[in-house]
N, C-alpha and C positions, 0 to 999 in steps of 0.2 A: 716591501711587498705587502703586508700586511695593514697597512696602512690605508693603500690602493683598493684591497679588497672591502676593507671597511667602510671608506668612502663611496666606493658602489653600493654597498649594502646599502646606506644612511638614503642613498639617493633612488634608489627604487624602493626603499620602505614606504618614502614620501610620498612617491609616484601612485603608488599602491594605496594608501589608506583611506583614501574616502572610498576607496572600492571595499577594503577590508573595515568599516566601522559601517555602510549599509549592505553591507553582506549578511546571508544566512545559511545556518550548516545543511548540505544535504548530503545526501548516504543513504547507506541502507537502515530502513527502519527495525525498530528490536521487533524479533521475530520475524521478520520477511521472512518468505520463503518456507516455512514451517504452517506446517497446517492450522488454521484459526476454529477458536472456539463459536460455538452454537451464539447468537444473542440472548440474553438470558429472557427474551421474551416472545423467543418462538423457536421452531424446529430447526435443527440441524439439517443441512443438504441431503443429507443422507435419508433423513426424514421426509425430507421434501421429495426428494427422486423417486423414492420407495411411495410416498403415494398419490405422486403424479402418474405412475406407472400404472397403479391400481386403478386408476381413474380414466384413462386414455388418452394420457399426454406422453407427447413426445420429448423425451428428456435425455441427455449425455450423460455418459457415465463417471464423467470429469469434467471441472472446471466451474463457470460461474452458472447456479441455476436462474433461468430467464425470472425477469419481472413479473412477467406474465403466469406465470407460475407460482411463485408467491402472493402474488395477487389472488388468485384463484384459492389458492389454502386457504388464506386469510376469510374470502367470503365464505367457503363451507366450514369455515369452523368460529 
């Protein structure tokens, strides 16, 4: 029996390997899902909401802040 199982193995490895040698890992990335840092060359979201708010943008309390909003930082400062 074990023989049998072997030889199936040997014959879907085959099958398999050109898929398995132009393959690439995917997964969860390190740190998904954990809150990311500031770029080290501009304001934290936080930064950004707090003064889009002050300025009279319209901005969520969560999630991704619009382009248009960084964009906007960027020229006033």
């Amino acid at each position: 029996m074990a023989d049998v199982i072997s030889d199936n193995y040997d014959k879907l490895f085959e099958a398999l390997a050109p898929f398995i040698e132009k393959g690439r890992k995917t997964g969860r990335v390190s740190g998904a899902g954990r809150a990311r840092k500031a770029p080290v060359d501009g304001p934290t979201s936080e930064e950004l909401r707090t003064w889009a708010r002050a300025n009279n943008y319209e901005v969520n309390d969560r999630g991704r802040v619009p382009a248009s909003i960084h964009e906007a930082y960027r020229k006033a400062h």
